[in-house]
N, C-alpha and C positions, 0 to 999 in steps of 0.2 A: 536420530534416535527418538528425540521428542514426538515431531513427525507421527512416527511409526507406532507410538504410544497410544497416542488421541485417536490413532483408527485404530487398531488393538482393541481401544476401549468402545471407538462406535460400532464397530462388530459384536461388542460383549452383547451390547445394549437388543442390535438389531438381529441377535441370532439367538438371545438368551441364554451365552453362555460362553464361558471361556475355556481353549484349549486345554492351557496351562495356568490354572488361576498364581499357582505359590511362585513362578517365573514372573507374571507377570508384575504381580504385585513386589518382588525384589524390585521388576528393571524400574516400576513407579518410586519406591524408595527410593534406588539407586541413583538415577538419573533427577532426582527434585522435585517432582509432577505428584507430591501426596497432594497439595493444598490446590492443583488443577485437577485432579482426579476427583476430591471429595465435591469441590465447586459443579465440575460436571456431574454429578452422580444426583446431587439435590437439585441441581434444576431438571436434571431428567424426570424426578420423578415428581416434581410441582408442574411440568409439562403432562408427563401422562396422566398424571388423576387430576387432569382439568384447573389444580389450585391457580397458574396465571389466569388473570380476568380478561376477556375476550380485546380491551380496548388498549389492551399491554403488548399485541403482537404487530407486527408492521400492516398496512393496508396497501394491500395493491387496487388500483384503476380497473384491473382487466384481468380477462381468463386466459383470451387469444395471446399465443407466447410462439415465437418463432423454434421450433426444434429442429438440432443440429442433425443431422441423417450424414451416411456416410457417399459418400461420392466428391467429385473432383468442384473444391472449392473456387476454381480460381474459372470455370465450365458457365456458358451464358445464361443457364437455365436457373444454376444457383445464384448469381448475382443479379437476376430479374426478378427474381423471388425477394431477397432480401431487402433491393431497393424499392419493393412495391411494399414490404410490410413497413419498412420505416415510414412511406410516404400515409400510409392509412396512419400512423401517431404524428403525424405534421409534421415530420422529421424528413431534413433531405439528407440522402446517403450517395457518396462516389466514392466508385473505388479510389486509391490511391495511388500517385504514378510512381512509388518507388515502394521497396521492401522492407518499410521503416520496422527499425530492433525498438528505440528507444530513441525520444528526440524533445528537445526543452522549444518553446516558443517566446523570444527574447523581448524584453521593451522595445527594440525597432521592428516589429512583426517580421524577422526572421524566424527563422528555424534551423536549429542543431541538431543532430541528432548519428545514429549509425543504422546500416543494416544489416539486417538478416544474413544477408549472403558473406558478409567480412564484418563481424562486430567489433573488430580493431581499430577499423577506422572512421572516423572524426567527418562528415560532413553540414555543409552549410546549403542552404535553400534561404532564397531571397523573394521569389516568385509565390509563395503560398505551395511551397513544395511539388512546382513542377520541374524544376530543373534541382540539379544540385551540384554544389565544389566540391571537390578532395582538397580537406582541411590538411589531416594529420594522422599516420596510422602508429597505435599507441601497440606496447608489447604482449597485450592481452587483453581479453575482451573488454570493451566500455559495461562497465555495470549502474553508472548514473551518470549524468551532467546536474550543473548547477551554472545561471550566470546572475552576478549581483546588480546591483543597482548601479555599480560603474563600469558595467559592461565587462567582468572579469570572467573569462573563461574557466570554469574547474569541472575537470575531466576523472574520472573515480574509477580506477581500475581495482581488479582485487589486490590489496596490501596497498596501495598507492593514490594518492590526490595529484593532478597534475592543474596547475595555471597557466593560463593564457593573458596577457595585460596590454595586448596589442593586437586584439579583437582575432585571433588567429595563428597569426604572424609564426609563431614560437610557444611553444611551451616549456616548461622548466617543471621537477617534481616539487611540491608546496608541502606534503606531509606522509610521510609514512605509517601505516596503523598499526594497531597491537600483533599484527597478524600476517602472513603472506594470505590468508584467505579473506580477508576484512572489508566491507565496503560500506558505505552508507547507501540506504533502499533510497534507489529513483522517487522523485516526488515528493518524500516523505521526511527525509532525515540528513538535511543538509538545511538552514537559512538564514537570515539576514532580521536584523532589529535597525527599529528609524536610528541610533546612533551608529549605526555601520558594523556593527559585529557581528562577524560570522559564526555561525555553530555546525559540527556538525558533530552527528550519534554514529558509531561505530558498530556494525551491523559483522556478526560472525558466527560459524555451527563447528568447533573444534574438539570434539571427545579426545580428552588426554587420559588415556588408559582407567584410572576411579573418576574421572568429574569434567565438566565442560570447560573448556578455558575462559577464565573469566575476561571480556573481550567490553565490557561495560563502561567505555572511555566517554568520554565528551570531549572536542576540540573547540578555541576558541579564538580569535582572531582578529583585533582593532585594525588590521593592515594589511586588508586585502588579499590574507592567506602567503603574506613573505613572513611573518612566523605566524608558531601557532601554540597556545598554551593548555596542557594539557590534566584534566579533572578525572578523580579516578572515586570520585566519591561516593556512585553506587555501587563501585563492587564493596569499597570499603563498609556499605552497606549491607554487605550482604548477598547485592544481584549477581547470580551466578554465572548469566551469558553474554547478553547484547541489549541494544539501544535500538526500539523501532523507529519511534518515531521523535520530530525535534521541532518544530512551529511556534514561529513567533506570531501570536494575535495580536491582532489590529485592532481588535473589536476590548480586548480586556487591557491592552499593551501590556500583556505579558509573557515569555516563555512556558510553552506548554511540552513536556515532551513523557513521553511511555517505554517503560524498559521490557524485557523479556524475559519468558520465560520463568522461573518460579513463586517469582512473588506478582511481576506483571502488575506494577506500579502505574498511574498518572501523578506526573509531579509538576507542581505550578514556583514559577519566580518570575518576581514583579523587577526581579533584577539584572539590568540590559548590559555592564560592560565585564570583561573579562575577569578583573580583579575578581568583582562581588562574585558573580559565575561562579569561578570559581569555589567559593567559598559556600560546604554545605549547608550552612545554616539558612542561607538563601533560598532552595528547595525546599517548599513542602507540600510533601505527599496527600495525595487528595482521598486517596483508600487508605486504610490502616490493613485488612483485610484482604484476601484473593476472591472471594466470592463477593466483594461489594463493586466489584469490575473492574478491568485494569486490563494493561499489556496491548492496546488498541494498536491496529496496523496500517490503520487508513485516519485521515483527518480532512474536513473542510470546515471555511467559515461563509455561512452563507447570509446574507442581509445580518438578523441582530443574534446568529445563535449559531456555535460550532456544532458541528454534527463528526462524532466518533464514530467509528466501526471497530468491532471484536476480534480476536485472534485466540479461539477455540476450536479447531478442527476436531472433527468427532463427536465435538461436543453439543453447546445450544449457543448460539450466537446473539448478536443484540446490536439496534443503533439506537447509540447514545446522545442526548446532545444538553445543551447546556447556553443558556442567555445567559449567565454573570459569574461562572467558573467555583460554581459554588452547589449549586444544587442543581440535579444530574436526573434528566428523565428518557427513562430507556425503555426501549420498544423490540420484542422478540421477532428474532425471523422465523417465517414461519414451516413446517413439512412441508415440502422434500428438502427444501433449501436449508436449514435450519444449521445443519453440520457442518456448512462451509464458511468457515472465516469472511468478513469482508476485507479482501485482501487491502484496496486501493478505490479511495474514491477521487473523481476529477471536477472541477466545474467546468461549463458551457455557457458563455453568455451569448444567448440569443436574444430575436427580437421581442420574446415573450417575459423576456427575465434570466435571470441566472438558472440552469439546469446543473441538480450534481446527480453524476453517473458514478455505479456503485458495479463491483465486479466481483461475485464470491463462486471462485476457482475452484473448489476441492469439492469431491461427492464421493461418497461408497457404495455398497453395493442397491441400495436400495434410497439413495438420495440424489438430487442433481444441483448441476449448478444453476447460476443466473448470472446475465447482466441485463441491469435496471437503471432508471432514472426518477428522479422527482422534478418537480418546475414548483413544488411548494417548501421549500427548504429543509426535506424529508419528512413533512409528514404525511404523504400519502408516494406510493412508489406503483410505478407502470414497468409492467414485465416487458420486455423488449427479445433474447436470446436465452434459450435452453439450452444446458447439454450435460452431460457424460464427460467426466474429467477421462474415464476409462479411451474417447474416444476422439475427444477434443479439448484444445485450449484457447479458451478468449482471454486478450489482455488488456489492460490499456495501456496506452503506449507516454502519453503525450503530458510534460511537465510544465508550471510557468510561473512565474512572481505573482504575476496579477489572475484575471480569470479571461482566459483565448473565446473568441468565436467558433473556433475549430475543435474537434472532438475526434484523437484518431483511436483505433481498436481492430485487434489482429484475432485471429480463426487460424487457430492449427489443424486440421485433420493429421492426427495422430497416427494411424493406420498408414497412410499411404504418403506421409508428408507434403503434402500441399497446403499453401500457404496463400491468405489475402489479407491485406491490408486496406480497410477503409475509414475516411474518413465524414463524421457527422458534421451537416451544415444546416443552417435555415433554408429551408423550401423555395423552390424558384418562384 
C-alpha cells in the first residue's frame, strides 16, 4: 500500500491532479506517509521553480544510454547490441552461462547463488560460474544469502534464516523472524563487525487490518548464528514497519543501518557486540526529521566516503554520501530518472579502480529507469541501460564481503518473459 501511495502521489504531481483527493489524503494519514508525503511535496516544488542549484543534481558522462525496446532478449542481434555498447564505455560484457536469481561471491572466489528457473534451490559454482553443484533445495524461495568471514553458510527464506557450518554439507534453521513474510534485502541487510558479530534487519510489508505490523527487529549473534539475540528498539521507537538496511563500516568502524517507512531514519553505533547492540542508548539517529533524508535502500563504501541511495518512489530521489558519518552531502537525480528510488548499489573492482553500479527500477508514466555507474566514487555517473518498469526489469543480482571483479545484472522483458543474464568484466 505504501507502494501504491508514492505513485498516487507521482501521478498527482505529473497529471495535475488527483482523482480522489479526500481518499487519498485518509489512506496518507492512514497508512503513516504524512511526513513522506509533505517531504515529497516541498522538494517537488524547489525542483520545479528551479530553487535546487544546478551543481546539487547528479552529473552524468553521457547522453548515448542504451534503451530497452521490446523483442526477444536472449536473440543474437540483442546481445551484439548490448555487448558492443558496453565495449564503447571500456566495459566487457558476457552473457552468463546460467539463469542466476540471486548469488553472494565468497572469500574463496566461489559463488552461491539460485536460479531463475527453481529459486528454492541453493547452488554453488567454483569455475567463475560456468559450471554449477546442487547444494540444497530450501522450502521456499531464497530471498538472500549471506556467508561470514568463517565461511558460515545463511540461507534467508521468507520467515526463516537457515546455516550451513560445513561449507554446504547440512543446513539446520539459525532463526525465525517476526513474520512468516519477513527476510532480510539481499546485499543490504544482513553483516558482520571485525569482532565477529552478526546483524541482521528484518525486512517485512504486513497490513493488519488499521496499521502495518510492526516487523522493525534487529538480530544479533557472537556465534555464528547458533543463537541469536533479539532488539525491538525501533519499533519501541516508534518505526512502524521494517529494517532496510544494516552495514558495518570499515571506513568509520561503525554500525550504520536505516529503517523504513515513516520516519525513514539513519542510525549510527560505534557499538560492535551484542550486549551494547542491544542496548538503545547506543544508537543514535543521524535525522531528527523526514525531510532531512533517511530510510536509504542501497549503501557502498567506496575508498574514503559511503555513498547512500534514497527510497522515494514517486517522489525526488538523491545520492548521499558522507567521509566522517557526520556531515551528509547529497546530490539529486535528475528528470526522467528522478522518481525512481535507488534500489541497490554493488561495487566492481576493476583494472581502473573500484566502479559502484547504481540500479533505480521503478518509473511512471512519464518517467524511466536507469542503470548507471561511476569509477569516481559517485561523483560523476555514466548512463549505461534505459527502460520502462511498465516493460522491463534490470536487477542486480550479485552480493560479497569484500568488492568482486565480476558484475552480474539481469533484463526481464515483461511482455513476453524472456529473460538474460549478464555478467560485467574488464575488457579483453
Amino acid at each position: 500500500m505504501g507502494r501504491l501511495l508514492t505513485q498516487r502521489y507521482a501521478l498527482a504531481f505529473e497529471k495535475k491532479r488527483v482523482k480522489n483527493p479526500f481518499s487519498f489524503l485518509s489512506d496518507v494519514y492512514k497508512h503513516g506517509k504524512v511526513r513522506e508525503i509533505i517531504s515529497f511535496a516541498v522538494w517537488e516544488l524547489l525542483h520545479k521553480l528551479r530553487l535546487f542549484r544546478q551543481r546539487q543534481y547528479l552529473t552524468f558522462n553521457n547522453r548515448d544510454v542504451l534503451e530497452l525496446e521490446d523483442g526477444a532478449l536472449s536473440g543474437p542481434d540483442f546481445s551484439k547490441n548490448i555487448v558492443e555498447f558496453f565495449r564503447s564505455k571500456t566495459l566487457g560484457l558476457v552473457p552468463a552461462t546460467h539463469n542466476w536469481k540471486i548469488l553472494f561471491s565468497t572469500n574463496n572466489s566461489e559463488v552461491l547463488g539460485s536460479l531463475y528457473s527453481d529459486d528454492r534451490e541453493l547452488y554453488r559454482s567454483v569455475d567463475g560460474g560456468q559450471s554449477i553443484i546442487f547444494i540444497k533445495r530450501f522450502p521456499t524461495k531464497i530471498k538472500s544469502i549471506f556467508v561470514s568471514s568463517q565461511n558460515t553458510i545463511f540461507v534467508c527464506t521468507k520467515g526463516s534464516v537457515y546455516k550451513s557450518s560445513d561449507n554446504g554439507g547440512s543446513f539446520k534453521k539459525s532463526l525465525d523472524l517476526g513474520s512468516s513474510e519477513s527476510f532480510f534485502r539481499h546485499n543490504n541487510a544482513m553483516t558482520e563487525t571485525p569482532v565477529k558479530t552478526l546483524i541482521i534487519g528484518e525486512y517485512g510489508n504486513i497490513w493488519d487490518k488499521q496499521g502495518w505490523r510492526k516487523l522493525a527487529f534487529l538480530y544479533f549473534s557472537k556465534d555464528e548464528g547458533e543463537t541469536w539475540e533479539t532488539s525491538d528498539f525501533l519499533i519501541q521507537k516508534g518505526i512502524n514497519k521494517h529494517v532496510h538496511l544494516v552495514k558495518y563500516s570499515h571506513l568509520f568502524n561503525k554500525i550504520l543501518m536505516a529503517d523504513g517507512d515513516n520516519k525513514k531514519k539513519l542510525w549510527v553505533s560505534d557499538a560492535l557486540t551484542p550486549a551494547d547492540l542491544r542496548n538503545p542508548d547506543n544508537w543514535k539517529p543521524v535525522n531528527r526529521f523526514h525531510i532531512q533524508l533517511g530510510g536509504y535502500t542501497s549503501i557502498v563504501e567506496c575508498d574514503d566516503r559511503v555513498v547512500f541511495g534514497t527510497d522515494y518512489q514517486g517522489g525526488t530521489n538523491f545520492i548521499v554520501e558522507t567521509a566522517n558519518g557526520e556531515k551528509f552531502t547529497k546530490r539529486i537525480v535528475p528528470d526522467p530518472y528522478r522518481r525512481s528510488p535507488i534500489d541497490n548499489m554493488v561495487q566492481r573492482k576493476s583494472k581502473r579502480g573500484n566502479e559502484i553500479w547504481a540500479n533505480l527500477p521503478y518509473s511512471t508514466a512519464n518517467t524511466k529507469c536507469l542503470l548507471m555507474y561511476s569509477t569516481d566514487g559517485g561523483q560523476s555517473w555514466t548512463k549505461v541501460i534505459e527502460y520502462s518498469r511498465t516493460n522491463h526489469k534490470v536487477w542486480l543480482l550479485n552480493s560479497s564481503n569484500g568488492v568482486a571483479s565480476e558484475l552480474y545484472f539481469s533484463i526481464d522483458n515483461l511482455r513476453n518473459k524472456d529473460r538474460a543474464v549478464y555478467k560485467v568484466v574488464d575488457p579483453a
